[in-house]
TORDOBA-86966 format. One line per 8 residues: for each residue x, y, z of N, C-alpha, C, O. Coordinates in steps of 0.001 Angstrom, whole numbers, plus 500000, padded with zeros to 6 digits. Example, Ala and Ser with C-alpha at 12.3 -4.5 7.8 and 13.67 -1.06 7.14 Angstrom:
2
513190/494310/507800/512300/495500/507800/513200/496700/507800/514236/496681/508465  512850/497750/507080/513670/498940/507140/512900/500030/507870/513409/501138/508039;
***
This chain:
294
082141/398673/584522/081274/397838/583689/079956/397594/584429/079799/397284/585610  078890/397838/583309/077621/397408/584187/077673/395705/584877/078648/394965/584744  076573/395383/585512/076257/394472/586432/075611/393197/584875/074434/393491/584666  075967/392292/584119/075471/392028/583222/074058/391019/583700/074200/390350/584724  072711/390931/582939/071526/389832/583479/071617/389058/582495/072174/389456/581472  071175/387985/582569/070805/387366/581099/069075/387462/581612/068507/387318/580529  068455/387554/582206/067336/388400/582083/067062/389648/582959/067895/390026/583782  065908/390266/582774/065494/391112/583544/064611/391885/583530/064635/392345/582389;
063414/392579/584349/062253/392865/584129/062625/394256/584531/061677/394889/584996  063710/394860/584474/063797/396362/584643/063417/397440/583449/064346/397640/582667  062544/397958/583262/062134/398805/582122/061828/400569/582444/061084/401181/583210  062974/401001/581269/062397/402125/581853/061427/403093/580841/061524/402860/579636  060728/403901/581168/059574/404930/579914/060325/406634/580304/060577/407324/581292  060463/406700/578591/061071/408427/578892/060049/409178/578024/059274/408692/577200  060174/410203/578306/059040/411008/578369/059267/412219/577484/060432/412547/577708  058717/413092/576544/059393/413819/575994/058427/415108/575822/057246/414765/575857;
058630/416615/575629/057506/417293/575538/057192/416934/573761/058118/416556/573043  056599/417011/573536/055933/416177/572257/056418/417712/570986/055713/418337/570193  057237/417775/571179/057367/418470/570064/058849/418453/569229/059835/418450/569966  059049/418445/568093/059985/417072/567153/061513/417591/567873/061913/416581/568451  062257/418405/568033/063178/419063/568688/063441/418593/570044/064451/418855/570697  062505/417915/570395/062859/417507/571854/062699/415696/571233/062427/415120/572286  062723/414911/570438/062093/413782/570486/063953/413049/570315/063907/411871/570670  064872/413306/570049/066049/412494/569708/066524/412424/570527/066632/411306/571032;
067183/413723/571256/067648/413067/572800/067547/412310/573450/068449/411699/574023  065917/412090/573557/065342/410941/574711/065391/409520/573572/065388/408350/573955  065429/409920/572275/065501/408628/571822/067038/407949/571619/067205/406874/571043  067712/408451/571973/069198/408198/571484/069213/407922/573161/069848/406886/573357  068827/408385/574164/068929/408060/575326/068647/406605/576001/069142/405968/576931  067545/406395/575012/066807/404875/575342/067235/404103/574367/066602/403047/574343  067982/404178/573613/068994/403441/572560/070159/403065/573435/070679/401952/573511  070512/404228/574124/071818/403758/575387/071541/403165/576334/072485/402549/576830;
069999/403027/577138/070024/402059/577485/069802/400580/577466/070352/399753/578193  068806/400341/576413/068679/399506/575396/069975/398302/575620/069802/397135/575970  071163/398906/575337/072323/398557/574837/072495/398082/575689/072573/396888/575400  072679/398263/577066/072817/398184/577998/072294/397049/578902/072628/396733/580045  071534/396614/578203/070174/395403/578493/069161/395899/579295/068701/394989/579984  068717/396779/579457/067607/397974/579672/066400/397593/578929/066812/397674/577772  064865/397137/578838/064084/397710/578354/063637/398942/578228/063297/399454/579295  063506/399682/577152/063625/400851/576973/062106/401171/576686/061769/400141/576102;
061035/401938/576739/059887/402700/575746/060161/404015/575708/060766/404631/576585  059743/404441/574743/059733/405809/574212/058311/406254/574461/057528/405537/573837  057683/407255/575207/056243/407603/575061/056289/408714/574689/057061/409554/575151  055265/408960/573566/055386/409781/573060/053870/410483/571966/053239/409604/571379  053574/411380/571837/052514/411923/571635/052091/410753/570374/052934/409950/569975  050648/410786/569812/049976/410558/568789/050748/410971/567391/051203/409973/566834  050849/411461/567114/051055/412411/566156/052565/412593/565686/053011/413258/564750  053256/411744/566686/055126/411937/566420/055175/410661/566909/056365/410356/566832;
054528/409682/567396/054735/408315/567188/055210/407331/565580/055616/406169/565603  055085/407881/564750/055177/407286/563312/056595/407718/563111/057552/407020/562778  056553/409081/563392/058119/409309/562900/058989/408623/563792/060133/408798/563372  058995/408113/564547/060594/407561/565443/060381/405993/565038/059366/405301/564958  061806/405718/564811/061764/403964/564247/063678/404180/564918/064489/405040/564574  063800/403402/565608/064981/402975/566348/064614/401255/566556/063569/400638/566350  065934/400816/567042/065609/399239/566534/065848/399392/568472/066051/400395/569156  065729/398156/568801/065341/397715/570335/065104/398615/571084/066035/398898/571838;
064180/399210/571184/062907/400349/571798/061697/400129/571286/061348/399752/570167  061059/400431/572312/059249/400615/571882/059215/401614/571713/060220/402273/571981  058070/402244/571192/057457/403770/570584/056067/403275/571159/055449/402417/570529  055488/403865/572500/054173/403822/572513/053183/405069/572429/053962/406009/572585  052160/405507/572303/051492/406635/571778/051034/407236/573196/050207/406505/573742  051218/407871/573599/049707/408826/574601/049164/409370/574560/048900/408989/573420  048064/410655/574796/047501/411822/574080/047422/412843/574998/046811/412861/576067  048227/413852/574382/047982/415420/574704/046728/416271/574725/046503/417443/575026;
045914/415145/574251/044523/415475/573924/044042/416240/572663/042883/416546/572384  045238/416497/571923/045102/416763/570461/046401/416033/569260/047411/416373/568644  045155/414357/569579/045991/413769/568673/046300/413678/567164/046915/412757/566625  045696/414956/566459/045845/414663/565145/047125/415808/564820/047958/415631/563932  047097/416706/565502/048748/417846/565373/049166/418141/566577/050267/418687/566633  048575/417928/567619/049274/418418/568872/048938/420337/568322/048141/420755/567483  049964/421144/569252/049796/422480/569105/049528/423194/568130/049451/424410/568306  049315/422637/566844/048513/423337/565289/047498/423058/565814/047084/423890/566621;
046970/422256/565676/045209/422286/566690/044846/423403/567499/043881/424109/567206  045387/423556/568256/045014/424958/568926/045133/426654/568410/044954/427757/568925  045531/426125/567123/046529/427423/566576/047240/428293/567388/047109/429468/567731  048118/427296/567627/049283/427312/568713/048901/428093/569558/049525/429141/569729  047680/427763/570371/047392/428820/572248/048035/427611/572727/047711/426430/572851  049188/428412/572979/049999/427500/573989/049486/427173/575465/049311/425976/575693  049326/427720/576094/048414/428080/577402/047124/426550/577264/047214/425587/578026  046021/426654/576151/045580/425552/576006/046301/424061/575517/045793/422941/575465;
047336/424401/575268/047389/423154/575252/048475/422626/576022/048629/421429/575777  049373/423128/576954/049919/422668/577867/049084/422257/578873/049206/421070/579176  047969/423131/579702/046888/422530/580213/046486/420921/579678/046757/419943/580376  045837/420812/578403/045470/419412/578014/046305/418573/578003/045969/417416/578258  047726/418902/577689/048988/417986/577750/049311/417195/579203/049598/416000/579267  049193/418214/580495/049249/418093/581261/048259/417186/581667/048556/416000/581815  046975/417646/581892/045952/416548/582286/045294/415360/581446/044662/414521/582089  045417/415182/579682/045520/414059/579237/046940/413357/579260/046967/412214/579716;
047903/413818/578897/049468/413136/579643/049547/412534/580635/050376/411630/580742  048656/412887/581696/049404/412195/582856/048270/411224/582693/048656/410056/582633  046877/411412/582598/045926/410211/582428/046388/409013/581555/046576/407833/581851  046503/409647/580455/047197/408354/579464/048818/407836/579920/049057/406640/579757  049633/408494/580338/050755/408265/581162/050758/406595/582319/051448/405590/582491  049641/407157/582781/049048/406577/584435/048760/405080/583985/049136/404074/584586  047950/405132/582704/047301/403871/582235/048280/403087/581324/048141/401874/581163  049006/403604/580890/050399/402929/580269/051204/402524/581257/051710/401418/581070;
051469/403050/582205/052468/402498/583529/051916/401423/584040/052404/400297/584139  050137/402081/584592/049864/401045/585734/048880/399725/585207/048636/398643/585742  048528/400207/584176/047703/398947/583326/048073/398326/582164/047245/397612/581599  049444/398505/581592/050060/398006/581131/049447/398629/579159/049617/398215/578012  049056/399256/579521/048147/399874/578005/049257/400604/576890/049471/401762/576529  050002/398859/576464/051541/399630/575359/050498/399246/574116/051229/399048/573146  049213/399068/573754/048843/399428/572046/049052/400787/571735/048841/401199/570595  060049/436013/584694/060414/436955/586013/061214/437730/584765/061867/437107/583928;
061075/439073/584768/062343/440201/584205/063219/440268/584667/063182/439801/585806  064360/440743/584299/065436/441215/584712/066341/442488/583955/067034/442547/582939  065998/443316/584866/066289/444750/584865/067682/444998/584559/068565/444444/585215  068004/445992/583369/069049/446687/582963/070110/446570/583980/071082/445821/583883  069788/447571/585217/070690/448050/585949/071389/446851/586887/072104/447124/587852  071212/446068/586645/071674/444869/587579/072507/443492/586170/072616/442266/586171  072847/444437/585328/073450/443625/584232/075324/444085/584297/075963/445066/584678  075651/442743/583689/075459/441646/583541/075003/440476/584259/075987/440007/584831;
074032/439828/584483/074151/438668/585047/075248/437806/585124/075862/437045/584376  075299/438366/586838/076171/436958/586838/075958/435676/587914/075591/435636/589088  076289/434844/587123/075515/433082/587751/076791/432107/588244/077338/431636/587246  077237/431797/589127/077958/430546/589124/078351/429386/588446/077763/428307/588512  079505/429663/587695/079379/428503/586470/079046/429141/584940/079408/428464/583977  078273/430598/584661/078330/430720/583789/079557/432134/583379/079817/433016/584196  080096/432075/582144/079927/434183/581443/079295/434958/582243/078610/434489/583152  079382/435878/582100/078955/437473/582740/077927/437307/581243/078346/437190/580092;
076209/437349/581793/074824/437832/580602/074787/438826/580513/074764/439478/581557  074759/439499/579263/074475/441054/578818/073067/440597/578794/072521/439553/579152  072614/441785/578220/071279/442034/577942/070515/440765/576751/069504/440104/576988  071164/440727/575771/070956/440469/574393/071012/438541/574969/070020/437831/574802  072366/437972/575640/072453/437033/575951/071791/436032/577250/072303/435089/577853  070587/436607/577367/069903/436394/578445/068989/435649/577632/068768/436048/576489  068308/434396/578165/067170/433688/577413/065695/434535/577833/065301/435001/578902  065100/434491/576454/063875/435111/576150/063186/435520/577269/062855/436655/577612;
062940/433999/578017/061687/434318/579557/062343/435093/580287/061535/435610/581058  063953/435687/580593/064343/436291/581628/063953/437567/581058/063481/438436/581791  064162/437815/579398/064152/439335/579252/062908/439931/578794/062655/441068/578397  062176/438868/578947/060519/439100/578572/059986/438430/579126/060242/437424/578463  059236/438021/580066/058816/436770/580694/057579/436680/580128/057139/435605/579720  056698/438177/580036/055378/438409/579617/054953/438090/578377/053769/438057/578042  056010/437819/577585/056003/437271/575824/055556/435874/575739/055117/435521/574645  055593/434844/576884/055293/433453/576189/055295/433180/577580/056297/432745/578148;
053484/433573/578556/053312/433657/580271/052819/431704/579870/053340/431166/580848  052469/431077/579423/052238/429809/579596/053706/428860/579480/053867/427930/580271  054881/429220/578299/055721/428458/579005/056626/428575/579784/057370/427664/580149  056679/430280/580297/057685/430302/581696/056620/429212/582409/056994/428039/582426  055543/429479/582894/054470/428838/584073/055159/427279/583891/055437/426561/584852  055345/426961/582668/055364/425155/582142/056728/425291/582664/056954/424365/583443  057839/426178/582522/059173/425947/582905/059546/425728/584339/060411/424990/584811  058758/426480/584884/059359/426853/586238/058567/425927/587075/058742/426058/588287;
057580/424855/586617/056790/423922/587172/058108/422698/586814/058165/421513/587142  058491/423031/586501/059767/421559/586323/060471/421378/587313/060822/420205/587446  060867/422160/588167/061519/422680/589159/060922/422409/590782/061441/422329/591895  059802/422336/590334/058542/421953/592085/059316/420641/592454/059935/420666/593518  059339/419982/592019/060007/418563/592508/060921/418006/592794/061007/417000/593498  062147/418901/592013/063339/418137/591975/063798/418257/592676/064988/418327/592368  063520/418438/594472/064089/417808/595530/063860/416471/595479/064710/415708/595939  062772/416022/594957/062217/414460/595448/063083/413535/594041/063154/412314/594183;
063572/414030/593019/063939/413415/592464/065672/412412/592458/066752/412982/592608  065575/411433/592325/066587/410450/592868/068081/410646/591579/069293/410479/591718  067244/411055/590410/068568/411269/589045/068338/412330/588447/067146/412614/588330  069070/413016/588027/068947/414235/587205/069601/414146/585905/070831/414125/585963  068896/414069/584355/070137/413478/583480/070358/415215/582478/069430/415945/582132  071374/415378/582311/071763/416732/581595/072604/416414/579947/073669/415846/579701  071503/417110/578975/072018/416360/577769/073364/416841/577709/073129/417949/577227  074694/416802/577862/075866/417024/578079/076761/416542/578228/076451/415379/578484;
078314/416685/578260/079273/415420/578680/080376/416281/579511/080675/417463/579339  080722/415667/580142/081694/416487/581423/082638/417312/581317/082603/418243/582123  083974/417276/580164/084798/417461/579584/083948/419385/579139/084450/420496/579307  082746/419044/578640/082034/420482/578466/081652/421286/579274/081803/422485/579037  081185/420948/580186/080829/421593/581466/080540/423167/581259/080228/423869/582221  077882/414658/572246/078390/415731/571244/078672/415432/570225/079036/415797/569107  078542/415021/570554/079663/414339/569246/078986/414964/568143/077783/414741/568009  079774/415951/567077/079636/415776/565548/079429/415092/564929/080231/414240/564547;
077753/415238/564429/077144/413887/563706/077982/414217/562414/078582/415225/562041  077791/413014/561903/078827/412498/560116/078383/413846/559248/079158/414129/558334  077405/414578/559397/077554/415249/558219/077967/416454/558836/078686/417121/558092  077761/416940/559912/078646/418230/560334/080293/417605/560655/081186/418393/560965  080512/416325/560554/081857/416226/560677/082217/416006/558919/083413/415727/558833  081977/416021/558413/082223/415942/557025/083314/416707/556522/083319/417883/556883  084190/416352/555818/085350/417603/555580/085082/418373/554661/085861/419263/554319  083576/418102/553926/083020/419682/552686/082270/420030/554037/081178/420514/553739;
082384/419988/554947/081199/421186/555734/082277/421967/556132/083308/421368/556440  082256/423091/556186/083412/424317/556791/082419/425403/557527/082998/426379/558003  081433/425362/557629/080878/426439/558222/079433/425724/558537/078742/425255/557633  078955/425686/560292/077483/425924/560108/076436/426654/560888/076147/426340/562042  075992/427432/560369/074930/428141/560591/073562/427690/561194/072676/427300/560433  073342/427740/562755/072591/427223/563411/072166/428589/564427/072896/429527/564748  070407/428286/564885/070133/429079/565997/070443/429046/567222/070172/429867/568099  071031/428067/567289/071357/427641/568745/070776/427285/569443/071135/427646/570564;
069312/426224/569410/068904/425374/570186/070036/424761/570593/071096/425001/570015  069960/423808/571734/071054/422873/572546/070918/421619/572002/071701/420802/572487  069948/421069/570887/070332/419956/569946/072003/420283/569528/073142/419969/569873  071229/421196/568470/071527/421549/567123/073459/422011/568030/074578/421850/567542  073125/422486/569188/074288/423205/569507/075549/421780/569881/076751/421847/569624  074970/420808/570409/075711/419574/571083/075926/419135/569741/077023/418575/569737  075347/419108/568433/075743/418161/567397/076883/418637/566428/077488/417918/565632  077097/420219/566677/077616/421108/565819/078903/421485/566279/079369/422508/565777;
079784/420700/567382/080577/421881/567848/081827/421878/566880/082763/421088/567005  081744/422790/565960/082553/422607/564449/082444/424007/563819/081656/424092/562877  083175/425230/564223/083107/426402/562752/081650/426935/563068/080979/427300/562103  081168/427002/564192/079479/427848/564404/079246/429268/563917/080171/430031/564195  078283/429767/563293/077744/430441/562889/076217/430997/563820/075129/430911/563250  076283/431399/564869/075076/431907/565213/074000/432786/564881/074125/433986/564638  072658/431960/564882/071738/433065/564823/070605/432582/565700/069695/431831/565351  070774/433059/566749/069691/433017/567710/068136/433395/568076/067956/434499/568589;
067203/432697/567887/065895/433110/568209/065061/433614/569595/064421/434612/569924  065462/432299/570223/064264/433098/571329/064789/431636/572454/065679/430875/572077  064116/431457/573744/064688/430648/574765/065906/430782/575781/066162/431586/576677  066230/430220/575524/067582/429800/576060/068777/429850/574498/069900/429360/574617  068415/430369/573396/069209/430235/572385/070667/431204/572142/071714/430928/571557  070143/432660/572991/071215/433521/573358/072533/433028/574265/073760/433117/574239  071644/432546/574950/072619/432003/576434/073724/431253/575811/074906/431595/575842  073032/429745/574995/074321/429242/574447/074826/429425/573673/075763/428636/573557;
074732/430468/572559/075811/431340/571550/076573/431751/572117/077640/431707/571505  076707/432597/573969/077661/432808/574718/078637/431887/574758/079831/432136/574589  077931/430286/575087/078876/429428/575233/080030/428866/574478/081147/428430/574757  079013/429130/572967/079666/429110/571584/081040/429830/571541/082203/429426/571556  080562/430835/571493/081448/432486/571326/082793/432039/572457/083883/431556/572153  082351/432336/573607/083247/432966/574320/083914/431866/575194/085137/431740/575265  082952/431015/575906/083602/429576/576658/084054/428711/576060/085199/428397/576385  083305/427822/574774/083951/426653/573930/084590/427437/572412/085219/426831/571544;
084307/428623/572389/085266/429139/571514/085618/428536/569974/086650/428513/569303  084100/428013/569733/083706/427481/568501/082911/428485/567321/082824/428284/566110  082494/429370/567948/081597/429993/567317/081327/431550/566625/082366/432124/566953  080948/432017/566264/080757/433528/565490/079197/434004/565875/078263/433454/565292  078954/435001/566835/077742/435121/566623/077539/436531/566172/078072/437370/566899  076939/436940/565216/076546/438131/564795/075578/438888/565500/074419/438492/565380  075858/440271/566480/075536/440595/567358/074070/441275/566321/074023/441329/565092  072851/441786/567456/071746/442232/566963/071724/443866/567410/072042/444177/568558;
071374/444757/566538/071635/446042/566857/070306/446502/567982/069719/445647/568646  069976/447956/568049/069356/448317/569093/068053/447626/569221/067434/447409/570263  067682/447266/567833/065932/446764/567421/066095/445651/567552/065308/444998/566865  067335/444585/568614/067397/443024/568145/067314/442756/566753/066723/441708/566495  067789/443482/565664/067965/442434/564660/069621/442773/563969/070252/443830/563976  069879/441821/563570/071293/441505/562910/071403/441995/561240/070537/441688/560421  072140/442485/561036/072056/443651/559963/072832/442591/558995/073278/441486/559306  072860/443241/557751/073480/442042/556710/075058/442283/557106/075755/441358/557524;
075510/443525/556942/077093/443791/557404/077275/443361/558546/078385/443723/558939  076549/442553/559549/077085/441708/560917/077366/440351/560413/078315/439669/560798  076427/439964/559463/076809/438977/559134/077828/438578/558053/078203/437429/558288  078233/438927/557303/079224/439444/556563/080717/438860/557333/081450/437874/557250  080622/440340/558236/081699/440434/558972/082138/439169/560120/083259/439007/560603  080987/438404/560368/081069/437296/561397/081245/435815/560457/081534/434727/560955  081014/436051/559099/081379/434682/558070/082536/434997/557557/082880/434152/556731  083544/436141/557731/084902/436222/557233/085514/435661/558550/086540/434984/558489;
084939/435913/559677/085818/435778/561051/085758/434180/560634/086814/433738/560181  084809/433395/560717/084892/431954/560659/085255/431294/560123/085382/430108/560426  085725/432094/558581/086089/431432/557654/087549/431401/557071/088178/430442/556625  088006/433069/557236/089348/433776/557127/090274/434042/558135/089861/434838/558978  091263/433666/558277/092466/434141/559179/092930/433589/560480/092330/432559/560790  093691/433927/561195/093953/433707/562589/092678/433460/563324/092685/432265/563617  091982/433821/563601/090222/433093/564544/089892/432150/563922/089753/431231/564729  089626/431740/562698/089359/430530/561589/089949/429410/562410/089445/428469/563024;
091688/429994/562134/092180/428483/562682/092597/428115/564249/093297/427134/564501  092035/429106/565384/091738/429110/566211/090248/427909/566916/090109/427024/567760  089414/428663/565875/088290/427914/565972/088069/426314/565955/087596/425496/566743  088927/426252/564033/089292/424662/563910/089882/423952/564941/089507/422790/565096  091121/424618/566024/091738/423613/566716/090682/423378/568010/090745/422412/568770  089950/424194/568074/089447/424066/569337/088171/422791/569080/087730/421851/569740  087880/423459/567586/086476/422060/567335/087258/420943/567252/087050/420488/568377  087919/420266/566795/089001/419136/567095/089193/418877/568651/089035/417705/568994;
089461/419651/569487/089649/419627/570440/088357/418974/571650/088472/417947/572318  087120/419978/571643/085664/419306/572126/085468/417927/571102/085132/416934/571747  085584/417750/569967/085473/416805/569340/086196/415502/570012/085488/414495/570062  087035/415438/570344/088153/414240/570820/087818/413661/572007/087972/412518/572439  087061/415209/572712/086795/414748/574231/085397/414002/574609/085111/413165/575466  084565/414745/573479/082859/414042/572925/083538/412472/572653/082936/411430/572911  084279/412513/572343/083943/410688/571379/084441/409801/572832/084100/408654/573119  085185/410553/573484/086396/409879/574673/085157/409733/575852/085065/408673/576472;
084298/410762/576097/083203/410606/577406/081796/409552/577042/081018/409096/577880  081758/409363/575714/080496/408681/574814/081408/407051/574944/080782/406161/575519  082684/406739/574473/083059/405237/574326/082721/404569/575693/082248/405018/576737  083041/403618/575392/083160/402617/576670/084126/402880/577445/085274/402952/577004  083797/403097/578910/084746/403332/580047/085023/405019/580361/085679/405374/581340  084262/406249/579122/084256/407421/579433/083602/407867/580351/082870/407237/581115  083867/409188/580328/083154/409463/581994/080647/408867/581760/079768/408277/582389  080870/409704/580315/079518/409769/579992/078641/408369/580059/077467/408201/580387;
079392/407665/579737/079332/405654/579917/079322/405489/581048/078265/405000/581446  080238/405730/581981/080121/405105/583112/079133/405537/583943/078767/404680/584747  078393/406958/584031/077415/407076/584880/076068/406543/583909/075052/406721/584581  075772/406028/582729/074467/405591/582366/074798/404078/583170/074038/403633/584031  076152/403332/582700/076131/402334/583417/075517/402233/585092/074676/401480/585585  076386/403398/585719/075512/403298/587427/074386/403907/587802/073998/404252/588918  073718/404035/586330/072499/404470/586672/071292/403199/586266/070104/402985/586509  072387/402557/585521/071233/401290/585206/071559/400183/586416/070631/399628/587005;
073145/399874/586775/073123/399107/587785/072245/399356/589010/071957/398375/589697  071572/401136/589525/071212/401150/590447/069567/400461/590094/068785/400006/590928  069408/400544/588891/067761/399907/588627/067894/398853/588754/066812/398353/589063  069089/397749/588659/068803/396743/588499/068824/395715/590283/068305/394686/590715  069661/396686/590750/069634/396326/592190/068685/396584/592645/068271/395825/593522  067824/397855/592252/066363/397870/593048/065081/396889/592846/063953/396694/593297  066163/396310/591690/064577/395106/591250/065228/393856/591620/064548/392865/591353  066636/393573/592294/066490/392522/592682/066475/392883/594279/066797/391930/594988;
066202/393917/594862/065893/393778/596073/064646/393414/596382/064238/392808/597373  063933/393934/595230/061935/394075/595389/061790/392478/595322/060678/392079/595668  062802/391396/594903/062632/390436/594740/062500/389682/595992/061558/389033/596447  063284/389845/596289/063725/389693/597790/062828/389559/599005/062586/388695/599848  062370/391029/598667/061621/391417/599492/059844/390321/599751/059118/389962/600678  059937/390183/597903/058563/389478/598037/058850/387964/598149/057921/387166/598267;
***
């Protein structure tokens, strides 16, 4: 159990890349701590400030420096506008903190990849920047800049729950949903683990259809022929697997199965609870030491 205050000036600001796919995590994140007796803010671009309404959280605005669409403004030169993100972000960032202002390829012959912790990567199941890096050179640069620091960093939070190594929102747990058909972003993938249907785009979206498929054993992915694309008879053949026979009800027991363990690491006293709890007790001890101190 956390450390309970009846007050406290511990607040924390999460940060999000401003684009709508990344904005729930961090807001469902600062809802948990919230709960928690956490002041929570949400910072978050111009332009996706209106859409988030959660009850005990702030929503404060910053600017990417293109506050009326963010990356439609640029007609999407990504390159420009991670630059401006970067250096109006951290300016407007800086002044919200400190002034209080809340108004690489990888070659055939060395395949499958294999990684510690993951499947053996074919070709096809490798995320985009590994098998093209040269296709989208501004956000490998933005990716692999995430990484400069995190020696110095004190927490590392991974949208995930241990048991996976989720929970089915109400309408993918619904008993008329029997099948769903997702690309496999790692939202869409943590909310779905129920009867998956893959169709993968680009990122990291291959990688976790592997996980789908073959480790959590939820999923159908319809493989892409020599030209990367998925033919109508793949798909066909991968919506009878999910839907018809022995793999069907393979699938079902297993989504029941991640399902039970999602709700068990999310309650009170699960594994997923107890480390937000010692991650807020450690904030709260650092602010009554600073007390101390002064």
């Amino acid at each position: 159990m956390i450390q309970q205050r009846q007050s406290n000036n511990v607040h924390v600001v999460v940060l999000h890349y401003p684009v709508q796919g990344h904005i729930n995590p961090l807001v469902q994140f600062a809802k948990r701590l919230a709960s928690k007796g956490i002041k929570a803010t949400v910072a978050t671009a111009h332009y996706t400030a209106n859409s988030i309404t959660a009850p005990n959280i702030s929503v404060e605005p910053i600017s990417d420096g293109f506050n009326e669409a963010g990356i439609a403004q640029t007609n999407n030169k990504v390159e420009l506008f991670l630059t401006s993100f970067r250096t109006n972000g951290s300016r407007t960032l800086s002044q919200l903190i400190q002034y209080g202002l809340i108004e690489l390829p990888v070659n055939v012959e060395d395949l499958p990849l294999r990684v510690p912790g993951l499947p053996p990567l074919d070709f096809w199941a490798l995320p985009i920047l590994l098998r093209f890096p040269e296709s989208y050179p501004a956000y490998m640069a933005m990716k692999l800049s995430q990484f400069s620091d995190l020696p110095k960093a004190h927490w590392v939070f991974v949208n995930t729950f241990e048991a996976l190594e989720a929970e089915t929102n109400e309408l993918l747990a619904h008993q008329a949903t029997c099948c769903f058909v997702t690309h496999c972003g790692f939202n869409s993938t943590l909310e779905s683990l129920v009867f998956l249907w893959c169709v993968c785009q680009w990122t990291d979206q291959s990688s976790n259809a592997v996980f789908l498929e073959q480790v959590w054993e939820v999923g159908v992915w319809p493989k892409e022929d020599e030209k990367g694309i998925a033919r109508k008879q793949e798909f066909v053949t991968s919506l009878k697997v999910a839907m018809e026979g022995e793999r069907s009800q393979e699938i079902r027991w297993d989504a029941n199965k991640w399902k039970m363990l999602a709700r068990e690491a999310f309650d009170e006293g699960g594994s997923s609870d107890n480390h937000i709890n010692h991650f807020v007790n450690h904030l709260m001890n650092i602010r009554d030491v600073q007390k101390l101190v002064q």
